[in-house]
N, C-alpha and C positions, 0 to 999 in steps of 0.2 A: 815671742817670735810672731811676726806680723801675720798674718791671714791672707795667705794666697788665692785662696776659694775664688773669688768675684775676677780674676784674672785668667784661674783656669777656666772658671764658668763662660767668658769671654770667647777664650780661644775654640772650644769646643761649638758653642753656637755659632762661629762662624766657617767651622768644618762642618758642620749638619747644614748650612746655607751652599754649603760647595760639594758637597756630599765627600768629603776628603776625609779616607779611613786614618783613625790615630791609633799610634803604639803606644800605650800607657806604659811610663820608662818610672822604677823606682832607682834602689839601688841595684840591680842587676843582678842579685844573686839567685833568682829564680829562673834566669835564662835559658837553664838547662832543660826543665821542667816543660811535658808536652810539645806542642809542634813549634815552629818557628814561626809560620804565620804568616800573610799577604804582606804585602811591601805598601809601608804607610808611614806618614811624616811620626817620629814621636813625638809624646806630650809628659814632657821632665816635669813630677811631680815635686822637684827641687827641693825651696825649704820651705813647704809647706808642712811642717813641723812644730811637734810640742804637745805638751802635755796639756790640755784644756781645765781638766775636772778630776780632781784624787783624792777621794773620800775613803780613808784607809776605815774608818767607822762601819761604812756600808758595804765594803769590799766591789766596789767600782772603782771603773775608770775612764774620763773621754779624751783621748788623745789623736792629734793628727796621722794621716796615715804615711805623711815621709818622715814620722818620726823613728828614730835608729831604734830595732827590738832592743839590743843593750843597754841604751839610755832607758829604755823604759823597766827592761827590768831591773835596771839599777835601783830606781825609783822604789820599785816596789817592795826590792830586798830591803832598802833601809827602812821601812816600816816592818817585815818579818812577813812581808807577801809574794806570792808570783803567780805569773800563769799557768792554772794548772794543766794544760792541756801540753804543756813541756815542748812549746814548738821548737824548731831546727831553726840555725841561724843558714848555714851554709855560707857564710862568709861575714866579714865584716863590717858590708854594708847593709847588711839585713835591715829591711824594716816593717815596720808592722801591718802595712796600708799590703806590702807584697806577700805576709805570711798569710792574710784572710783571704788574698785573690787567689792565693795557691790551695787553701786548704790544709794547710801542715799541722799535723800533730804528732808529739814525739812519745817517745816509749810509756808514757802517763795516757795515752788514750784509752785503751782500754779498760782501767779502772777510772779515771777524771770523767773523761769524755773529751769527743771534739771541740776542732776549735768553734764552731758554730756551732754548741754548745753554749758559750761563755760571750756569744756575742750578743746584747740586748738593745740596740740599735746603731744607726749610721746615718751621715749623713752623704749622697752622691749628687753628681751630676749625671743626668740620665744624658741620652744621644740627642735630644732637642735643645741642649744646652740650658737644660732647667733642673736648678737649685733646690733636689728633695729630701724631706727626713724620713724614716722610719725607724718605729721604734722607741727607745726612751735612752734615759742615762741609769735606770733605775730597776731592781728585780722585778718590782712589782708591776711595770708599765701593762697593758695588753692592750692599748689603741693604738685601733687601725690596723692594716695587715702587717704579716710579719715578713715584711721584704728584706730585712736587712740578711737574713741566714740564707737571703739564694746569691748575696753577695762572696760567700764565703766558698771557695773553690772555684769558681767560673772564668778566673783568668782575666778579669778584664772584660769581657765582652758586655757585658750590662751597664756596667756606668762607670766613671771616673771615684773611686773611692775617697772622700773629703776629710772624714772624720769617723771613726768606731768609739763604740761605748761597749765595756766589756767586763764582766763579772771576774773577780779575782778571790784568788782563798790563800792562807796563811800558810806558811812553810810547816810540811813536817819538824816536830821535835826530834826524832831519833829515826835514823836508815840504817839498814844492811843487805847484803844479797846473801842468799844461799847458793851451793850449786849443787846440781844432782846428775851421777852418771845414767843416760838413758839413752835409748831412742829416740827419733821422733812420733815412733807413735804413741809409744810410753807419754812421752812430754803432754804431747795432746791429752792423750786422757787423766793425764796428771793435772797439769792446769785447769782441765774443765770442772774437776773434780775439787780441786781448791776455790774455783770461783764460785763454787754455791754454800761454798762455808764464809761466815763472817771474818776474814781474813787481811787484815791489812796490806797486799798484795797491790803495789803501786804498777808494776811491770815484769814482764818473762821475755824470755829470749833465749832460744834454745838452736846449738851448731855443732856438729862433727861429734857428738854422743853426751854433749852438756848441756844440762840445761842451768838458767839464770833465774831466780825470784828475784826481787827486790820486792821488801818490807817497808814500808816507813808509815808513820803516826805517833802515838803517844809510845813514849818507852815503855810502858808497861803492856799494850798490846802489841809491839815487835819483840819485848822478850817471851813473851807467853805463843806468838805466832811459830818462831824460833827453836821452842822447846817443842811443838807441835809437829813440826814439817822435818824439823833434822837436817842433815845437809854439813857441806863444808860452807865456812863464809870465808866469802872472797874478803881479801885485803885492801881498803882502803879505793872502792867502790866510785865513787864517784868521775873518775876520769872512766871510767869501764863504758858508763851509762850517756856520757857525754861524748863518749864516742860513738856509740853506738845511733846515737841521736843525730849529731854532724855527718854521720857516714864515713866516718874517718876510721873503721874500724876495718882491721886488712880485708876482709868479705867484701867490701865496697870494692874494692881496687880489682884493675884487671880491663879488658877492650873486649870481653865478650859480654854482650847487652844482658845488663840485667831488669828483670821482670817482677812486678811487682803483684801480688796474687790479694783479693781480696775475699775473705771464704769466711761461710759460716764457721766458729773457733776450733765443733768436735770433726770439722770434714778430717778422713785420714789422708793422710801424705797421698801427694797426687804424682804421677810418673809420666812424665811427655817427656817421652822418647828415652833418652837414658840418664837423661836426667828430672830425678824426683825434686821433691822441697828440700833446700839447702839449708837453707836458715827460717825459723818459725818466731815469730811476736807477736804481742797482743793478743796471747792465750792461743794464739794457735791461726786468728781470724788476719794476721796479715804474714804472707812468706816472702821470700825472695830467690826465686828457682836462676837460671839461668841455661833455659832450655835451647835447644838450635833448632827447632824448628820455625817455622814462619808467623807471622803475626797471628793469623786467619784462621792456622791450626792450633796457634796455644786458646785464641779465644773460644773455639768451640769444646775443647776439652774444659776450658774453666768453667763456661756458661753451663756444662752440663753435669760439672759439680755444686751448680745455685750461686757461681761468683762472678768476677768480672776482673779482668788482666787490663796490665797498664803496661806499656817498655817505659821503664824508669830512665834506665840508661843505654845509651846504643843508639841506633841507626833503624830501628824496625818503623816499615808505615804499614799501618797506622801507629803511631803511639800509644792511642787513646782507643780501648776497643770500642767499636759500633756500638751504638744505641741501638736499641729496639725500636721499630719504625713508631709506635705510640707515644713510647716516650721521649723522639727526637721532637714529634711534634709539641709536644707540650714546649720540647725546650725552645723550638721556633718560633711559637705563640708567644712566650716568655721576650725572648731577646725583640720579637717587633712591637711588642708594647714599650720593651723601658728602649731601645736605641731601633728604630724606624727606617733608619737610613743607613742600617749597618757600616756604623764607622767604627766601633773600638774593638781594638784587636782581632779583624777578623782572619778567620783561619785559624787561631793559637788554641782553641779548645776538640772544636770539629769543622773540615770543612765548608758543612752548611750554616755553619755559623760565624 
């Protein structure tokens, strides 16, 4: 597949000559995601696609970023690899240039790690319409700064996403989930409790007094994890987990805004107003409340739990809770060094941005 780059690189320097703000447009399945954003020509990162670099040897990979997530994890499955960080498709045109500007990672985050974790360079176009790398294709790289991991959740606002380079690890041999009747507060102390043990403990999930393990690695550490923890095992697992991940799971559904909480793992279930934590993952460190209060008041309640709220879903503004006045500045320092003339995406992460 041909090389778009020198074409995007093009169009973009002659938006930073007219100072004419771009919508960076993949496949759209991230639309929902954060604000809507000022009104600006888009910039169809079309078929600028394809796999570059797949060294199943070294568990890398460099791939374009309007390449289809499917397509790529196709790829990796037939060597016996994937992403561990188990990102969301949220639809069919998922691609991978939009999963790193959202930031997505799926019920593997809390044991793999994030997706900027796994990300070990890139290449962008910054807002001067200049052609930059950061980074390597390789684990060992460490020259020069590490720009490419302030790419990953920013939305767009930093630069035109060109190409990712990304560390990849081999499928589990054997999975299962347990389920346990509890609490959520039980859950929490239960999961924090297992996470200090050497546990093959892939993902939790805990809703309406159940809670979810999911096991997987070597069969011999998910039998012996198994015989350890107890539990009922769920039946045939894997669509559980892949719904869970899509959001396709009935807790998603419904037109009252859902909130997205991000907390230290052992905080205890938090109460705005009459509704507590619904749904608990990621050991405890991300919930899903779906409070009625106002933006303003869920975020002062979480900021004073040591977290930070997001409206996932709904109609709430802000979407995105306020920065803290030091570290907006950092982010505004940030965004006029790589894009100057604030053209990419602005508004879609914070309005001073």
């Amino acid at each position: 597949m041909a090389d778009l780059g020198e074409t995007l690189r093009a169009r973009v320097e002659t938006a930073f000559a007219a100072r004419q703000p771009l919508r960076i447009s993949g496949g759209g399945t991230k639309a929902f995601l954060g604000e809507t954003g000022n009104a600006a020509e888009p910039l169809h990162m079309g078929e600028h696609r394809g796999i570059i670099n797949y060294q199943p040897g070294e568990l890398t990979v460099t791939v374009r970023s309007a390449t289809p997530l499917a397509e790529l994890e196709q790829a990796l499955a037939q060597e016996g690899q994937m992403l561990a960080f188990e990102p969301p498709h949220f639809g069919d045109n998922a691609t991978i240039g939009g999963t790193i500007a959202a930031g997505l990672s799926g019920p593997a985050r809390a044991s793999a790690g994030a997706a900027r974790d796994f990300v070990l360079g890139c290449r962008i176009i910054n807002g001067r319409g200049q052609s930059l790398r950061f980074g390597g294709e390789v684990m060992k790289n460490v020259a020069g700064y590490d720009l490419s991991r302030t790419m990953v959740g920013a939305f767009g606002t930093l630069g035109v996403l060109l190409d990712v380079s990304l560390k990849v690890l081999p499928k589990p041999r054997a999975q299962l989930t347990l389920t346990h009747e509890c609490s959520a507060a039980d859950a929490i102390k239960q999961f924090n409790a297992w996470a200090g043990q050497p546990l093959p403990i892939t993902a939790t999930w805990w809703q309406d007094g159940q809670s979810h393990t999911r096991l997987a690695g070597a069969q011999a550490a998910v039998d012996a994890a198994q015989a350890a923890l107890g539990g009922e095992v769920l039946a045939d697992d894997q669509p559980f987990w892949a719904d869970i991940r899509e959001q396709r799971h009935a807790f998603f559904a419904g037109d009252t805004p859902l909130w997205r909480l991000s907390l230290a793992p052992a905080t205890t279930p938090l109460s705005l107003g009459s509704c507590a934590d619904r749904t608990l993952e990621w050991g405890g460190a991300q919930r899903w409340p779906r409070p009625t209060q106002d933006a303003d008041t869920i975020g002062a309640a979480v900021t004073a739990a040591g977290g930070h709220a997001r409206c996932w879903l709904g109609n709430a503004t802000p979407r995105f809770q306020p920065l803290p006045a030091a570290l907006l500045k950092l982010h505004q320092r940030l965004k006029q060094s790589l894009d100057p003339a604030g053209i990419f995406n602005p508004g879609r992460l914070y309005p001073e941005l």
